[in-house]
C-alpha positions, -999 to +999 in steps of 0.1 A: -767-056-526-746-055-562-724-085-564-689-076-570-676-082-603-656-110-611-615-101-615-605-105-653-588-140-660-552-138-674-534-169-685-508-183-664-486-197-696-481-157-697-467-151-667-434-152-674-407-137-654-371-130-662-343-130-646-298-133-651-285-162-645-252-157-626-218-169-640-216-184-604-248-203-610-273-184-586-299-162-602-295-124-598-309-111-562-336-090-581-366-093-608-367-078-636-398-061-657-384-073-692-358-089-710-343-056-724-337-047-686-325-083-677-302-076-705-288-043-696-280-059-662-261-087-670-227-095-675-222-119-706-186-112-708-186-127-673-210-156-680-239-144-672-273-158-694-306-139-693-332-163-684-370-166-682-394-191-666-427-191-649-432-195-611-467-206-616-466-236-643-443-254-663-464-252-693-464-248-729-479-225-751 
């Protein structure tokens, strides 16, 4: 029986995610897939910030 092959190893330091921060404080009830459509979302005339992270690590580069 063929083993299955191993799934491909992607750095976490690259899973970033992005997201608005709210004017309210509270990030936006939804992800986003990039920053472009993070930024065409928010509000900055209101206070909103576009903001990134990583849910897995906080880790540098």
């Amino acid at each position: 029986m063929a083993q299955p092959a191993p799934a491909a190893w992607t750095d976490p330091r690259e899973d970033i995610e992005w997201s608005v921060l709210m004017a309210n404080g509270r990030l936006a009830p939804r992800a986003f897939a990039d920053r472009a459509a993070a930024e065409a979302w928010a509000r900055p005339d209101e206070g909103d910030r576009v903001v990134s992270f990583n849910r897995i690590c906080e880790c540098d580069s």
